[in-house]
N, C-alpha and C positions, 0 to 999 in steps of 0.2 A: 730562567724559567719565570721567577715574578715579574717582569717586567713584560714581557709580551704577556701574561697574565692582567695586567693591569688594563695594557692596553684594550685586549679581550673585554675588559669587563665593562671598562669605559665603553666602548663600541653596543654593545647592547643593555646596559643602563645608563642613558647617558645624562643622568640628576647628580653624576661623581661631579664635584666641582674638579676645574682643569690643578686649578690649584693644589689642592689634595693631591691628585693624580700624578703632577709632574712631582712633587715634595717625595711622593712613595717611591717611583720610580729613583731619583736621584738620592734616597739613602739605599735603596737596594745596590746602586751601579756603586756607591762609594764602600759597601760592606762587600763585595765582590771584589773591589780592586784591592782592598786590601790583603788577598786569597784568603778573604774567612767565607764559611759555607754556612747556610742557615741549615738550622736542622727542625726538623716539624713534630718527632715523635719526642718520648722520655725511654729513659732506656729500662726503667722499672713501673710497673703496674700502681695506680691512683691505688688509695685505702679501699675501694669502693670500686662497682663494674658503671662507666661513666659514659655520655656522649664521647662519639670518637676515640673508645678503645679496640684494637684488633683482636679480637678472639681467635683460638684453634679451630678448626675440620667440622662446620655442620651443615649440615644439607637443605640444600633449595629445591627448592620445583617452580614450575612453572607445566605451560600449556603451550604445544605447539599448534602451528596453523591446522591441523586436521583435528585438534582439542584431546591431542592422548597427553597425560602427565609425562612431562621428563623430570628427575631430579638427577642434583650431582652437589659432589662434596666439594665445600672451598671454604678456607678461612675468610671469616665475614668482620666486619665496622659496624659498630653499633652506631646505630642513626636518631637514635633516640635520644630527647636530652634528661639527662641527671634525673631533673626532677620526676619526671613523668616513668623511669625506669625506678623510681622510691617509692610512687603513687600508684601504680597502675598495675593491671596484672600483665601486659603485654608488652613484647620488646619488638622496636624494626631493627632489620640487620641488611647488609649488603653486601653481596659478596665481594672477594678479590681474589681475579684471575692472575695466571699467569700471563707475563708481557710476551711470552713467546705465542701466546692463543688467542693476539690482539691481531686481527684482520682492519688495517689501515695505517695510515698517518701515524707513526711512531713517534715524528717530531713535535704535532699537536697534540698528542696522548700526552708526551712530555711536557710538554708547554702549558698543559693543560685548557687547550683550547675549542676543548669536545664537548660541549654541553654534559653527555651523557657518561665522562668517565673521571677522575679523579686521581694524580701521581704524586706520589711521593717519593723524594729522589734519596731519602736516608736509604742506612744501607741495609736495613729489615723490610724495605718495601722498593728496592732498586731496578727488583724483577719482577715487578706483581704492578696494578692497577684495581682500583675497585670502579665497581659497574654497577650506578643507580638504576637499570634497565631490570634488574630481578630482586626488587627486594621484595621479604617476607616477612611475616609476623609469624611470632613464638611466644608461649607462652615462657615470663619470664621465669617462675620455678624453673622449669626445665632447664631455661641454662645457667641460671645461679644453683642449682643443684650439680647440673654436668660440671660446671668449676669445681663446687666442693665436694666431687668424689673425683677429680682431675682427670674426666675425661676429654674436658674441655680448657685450655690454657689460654689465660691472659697474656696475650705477648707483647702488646707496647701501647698506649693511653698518646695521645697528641698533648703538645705541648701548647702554650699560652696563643706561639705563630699559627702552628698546626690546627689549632681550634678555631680562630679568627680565617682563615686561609679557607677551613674547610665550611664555615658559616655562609663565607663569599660564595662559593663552588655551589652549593645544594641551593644557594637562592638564586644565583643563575639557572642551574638545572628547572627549577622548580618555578617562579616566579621571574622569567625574564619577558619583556614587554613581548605583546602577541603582534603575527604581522596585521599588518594594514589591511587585506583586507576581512579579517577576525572582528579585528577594531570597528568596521565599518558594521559589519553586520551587527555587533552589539551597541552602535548607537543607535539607540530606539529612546522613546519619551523617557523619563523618570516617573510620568507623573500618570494614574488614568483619571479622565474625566467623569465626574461626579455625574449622575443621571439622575 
């Protein structure tokens, strides 16, 4: 999976030195041959609700083409980092579907070669993907409250890979170079002329 992930990422960031690239690539293929598996979650909950922990059952909406509200419940990834989830009164979250309710490319989902989706092949997220296409804000009270009356459960926090893994993915998503002709149309002057 890292490894055509790498390449992936190379391919549209391409300021990775090759160097870098080929070094990531070749301690992944050598921690594979040895049958060890990387694993990307922790199997117990940080002190604290953190960027890239899984929460339990809360619900989304969104708007469809005709603009009626749909919501529906799914365990959501907090998208938010640390700091800002200590400072702020507001949390992003993202849902994660189930892999059987993924319409496409199963082996790029896996690969993670979707811009817009996100897998984890431990075995709390084997059957599930999370989908940056619906996220929502919440007021954080509300779900540091739902933890601590346990309607809502912390079920597993990304590990040191899983957190670096998942930084790469959302700046793909989010910040990958625009096409050509985007680019074209935003080269205009820097500068206006004094009058």
């Amino acid at each position: 999976m890292l490894t055509e992930f790498i390449d992936f990422v190379d391919s549209i960031l391409p300021s990775v030195s090759p160097d870098f690239r080929d070094n990531a690539k070749n301690a992944i293929l050598q921690f594979e041959k040895k049958g060890k598996k990387l694993n990307y979650l922790m199997p117990h909950p940080l002190e604290r609700l953190s960027q890239g922990d899984i929460i339990s059952r809360i619900p989304f909406s969104y708007f469809d083409e005709n603009g009626s509200q749909k919501i529906f419940s799914a365990d959501a990834f907090v998208l938010s980092t640390s700091c800002h989830i200590d400072q702020k009164d507001k949390i992003i979250l993202a849902p994660i579907l189930p892999l059987n309710e993924f319409k496409g490319n199963e082996y790029d989902l896996k690969n993670n070669l979707i811009f817009d989706y996100m897998y984890f092949p431990d075995l709390i997220m084997a059957d599930k993907f999370i989908d940056f296409e619906f996220l929502n804000t919440y007021n954080k009270n509300l779900i540091e409250q739902g933890i601590a009356d346990k309607k809502i459960h912390r079920i597993a926090p990304l590990n040191q890979m899983g957190y670096y893994f998942f930084v790469v993915k959302l700046t793909v998503y989010f910040m990958r170079k625009e096409d050509d002709e985007t680019l074209r149309e935003r080269d205009v002057s820097f500068f206006t002329s004094q009058q």
